[in-house]
N, C-alpha and C positions, 0 to 999 in steps of 0.2 A: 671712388675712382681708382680704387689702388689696384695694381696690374694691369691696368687699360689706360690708354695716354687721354692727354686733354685732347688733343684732336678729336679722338674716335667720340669722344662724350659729347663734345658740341655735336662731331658729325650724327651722332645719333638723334641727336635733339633736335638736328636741323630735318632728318628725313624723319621722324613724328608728325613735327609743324607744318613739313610739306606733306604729308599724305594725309594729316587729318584735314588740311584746308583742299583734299581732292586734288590736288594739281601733280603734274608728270615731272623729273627732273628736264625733261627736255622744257617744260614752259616755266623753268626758275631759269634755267639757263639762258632761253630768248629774253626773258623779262631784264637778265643781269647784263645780256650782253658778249657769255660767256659758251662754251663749247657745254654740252651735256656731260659729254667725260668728267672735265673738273666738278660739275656738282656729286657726281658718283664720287671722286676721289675725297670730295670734302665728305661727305656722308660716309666715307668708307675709313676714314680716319687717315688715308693717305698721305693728305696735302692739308696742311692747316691755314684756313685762312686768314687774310688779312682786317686787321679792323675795318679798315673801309668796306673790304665784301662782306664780310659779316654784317653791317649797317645795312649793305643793298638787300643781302638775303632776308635781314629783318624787317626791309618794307614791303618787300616783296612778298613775306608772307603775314604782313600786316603783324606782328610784334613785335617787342619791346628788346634792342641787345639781351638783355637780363636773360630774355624769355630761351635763350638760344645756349644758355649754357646751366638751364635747369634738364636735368635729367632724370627725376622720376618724383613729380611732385605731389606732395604728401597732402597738399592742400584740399581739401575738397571741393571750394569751391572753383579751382583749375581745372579740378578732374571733370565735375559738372560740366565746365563750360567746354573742355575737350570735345566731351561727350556731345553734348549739343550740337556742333559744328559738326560732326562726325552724321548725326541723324539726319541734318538738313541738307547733306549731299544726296539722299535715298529719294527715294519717288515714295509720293503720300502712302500707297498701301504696306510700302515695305517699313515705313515709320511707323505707323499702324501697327505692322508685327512687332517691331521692335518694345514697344509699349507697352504691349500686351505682353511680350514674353517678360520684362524686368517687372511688372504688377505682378506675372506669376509668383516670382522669384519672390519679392519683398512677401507675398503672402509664406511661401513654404520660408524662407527666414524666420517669420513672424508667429510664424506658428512653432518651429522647432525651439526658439530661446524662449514662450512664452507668454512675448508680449503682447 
């Protein structure tokens, strides 16, 4: 986090959470009860929020306080499940491609180290 404030970090991790669950700040905002602008300013590291909105933004985008001030996680199985949510916004053919292109990929991997 060093040179970047704690704001900006949640607010980054808050607009991840909301674009990989598909959702616009304008429907965090309806969901919270708040104007669109402040979820822009939280996202933008402007305005830091409060623990209570922070609780609202994390039901609203269905995770965990925790989950809102991870910022780039090294876990795989996070990353997996990112991923996941991320596909299931697509229409079937487009997931379809998507499948096919990371089989390419794990193949020319797999083929360059070896294994």
């Amino acid at each position: 986090m060093k040179g970047r404030g704690l704001a900006h970090e949640v607010g980054s991790a808050i607009a991840v959470r909301r674009k990989t669950k598909g959702l616009t700040q304008a429907q965090v905002a309806e969901a919270m009860g708040v104007e669109k602008e402040t979820i822009s300013r939280m996202e933008n590291g402007v305005i830091s929020p409060t623990l209570s909105r922070l609780k609202q933004i994390a039901d609203v985008l269905d995770c965990s306080l925790s989950d809102l001030f991870r910022t780039g996680s090294t876990d795989i199985y996070d990353q997996a499940e990112s991923i996941s949510e991320m596909i299931q916004s697509l229409e079937e053919g487009e997931r379809a491609m998507v499948v096919k292109f990371v089989a390419e990929v794990v193949k020319v991997l797999k083929g360059r180290s070896g294994a």
